[in-house]
N, C-alpha and C positions, 0 to 999 in steps of 0.2 A: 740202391745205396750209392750215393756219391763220392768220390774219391777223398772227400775231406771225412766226412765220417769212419771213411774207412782209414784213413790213416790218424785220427784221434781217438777211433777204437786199438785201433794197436799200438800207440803211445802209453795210452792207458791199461790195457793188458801187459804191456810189457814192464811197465813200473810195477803192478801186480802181482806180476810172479816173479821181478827180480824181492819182492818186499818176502812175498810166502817163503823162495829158496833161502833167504836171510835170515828169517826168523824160525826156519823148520832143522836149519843144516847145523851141526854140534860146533858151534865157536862158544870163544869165550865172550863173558857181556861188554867186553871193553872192546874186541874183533867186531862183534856183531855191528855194536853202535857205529864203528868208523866207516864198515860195510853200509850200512843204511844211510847216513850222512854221502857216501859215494853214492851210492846208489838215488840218493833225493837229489840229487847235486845233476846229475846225470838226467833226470826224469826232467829237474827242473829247467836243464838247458835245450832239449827235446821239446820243452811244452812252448815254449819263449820262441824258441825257432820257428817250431808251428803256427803260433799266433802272428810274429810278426811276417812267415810267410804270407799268411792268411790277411793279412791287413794289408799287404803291399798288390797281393793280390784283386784285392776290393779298389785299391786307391786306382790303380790301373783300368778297373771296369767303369768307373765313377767318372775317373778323365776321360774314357773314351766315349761314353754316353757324354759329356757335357760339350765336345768337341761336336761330336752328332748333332745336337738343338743348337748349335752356337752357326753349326754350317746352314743348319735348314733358315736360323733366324734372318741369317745374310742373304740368303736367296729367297726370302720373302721381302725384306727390304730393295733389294734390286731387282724384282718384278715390280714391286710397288713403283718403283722410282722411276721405273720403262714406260709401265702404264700412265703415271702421271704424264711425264716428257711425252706421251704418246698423245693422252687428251688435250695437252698445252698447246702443243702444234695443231690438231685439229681444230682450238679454238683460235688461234690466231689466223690459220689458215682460212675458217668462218668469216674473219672481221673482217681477214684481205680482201673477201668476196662482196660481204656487203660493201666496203666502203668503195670497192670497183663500179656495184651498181652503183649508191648513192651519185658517185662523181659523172656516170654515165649520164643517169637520169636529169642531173641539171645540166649537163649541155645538150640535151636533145629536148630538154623541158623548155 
């Protein structure tokens, strides 16, 4: 069980039995009602805390996974770009050579 479950199982337990002690304990119906209105009001600022911990949570794992592919995408772009500049210079390096011999070959031609 993960700590989120486990703390949304005791949110929810606790709204539970604060509802069972409210409606079991001798008040009057007008105590009771303002009781459970407390009591929801309460549950309800517990559940909203949790969700929007739980979403700030998520938003943080999402940026940091996107940050992740965003770093590997750069560093596939800058080998690409190495290797290019790598085979550019080998092909110009090629031409220099042929056209050394070409220039050779006519004056000894």
């Amino acid at each position: 069980m993960n700590a989120k479950n486990l703390i949304g199982g005791f949110i929810v337990g606790a709204a539970l039995g604060a509802a069972a002690g409210l409606l079991l304990a001798p008040a009057s119906g007008e105590k009771t009602r303002r009781n459970l209105a407390k009591g929801s009001q309460k549950v309800k600022k517990n559940v909203v805390d949790y969700v929007e911990g739980s979403i700030e949570s998520l938003r943080g794992q999402v940026n940091r996974r996107i940050d992740q592919i965003t770093g590997r995408a750069k560093d596939g772009v800058n080998y690409a770009a190495d290797k290019a500049e790598s085979v550019i210079g080998a092909g110009a390096s090629s031409a220099a050579n042929v056209a050394n011999a070409a220039n050779k070959a006519r004056n000894h031609g």
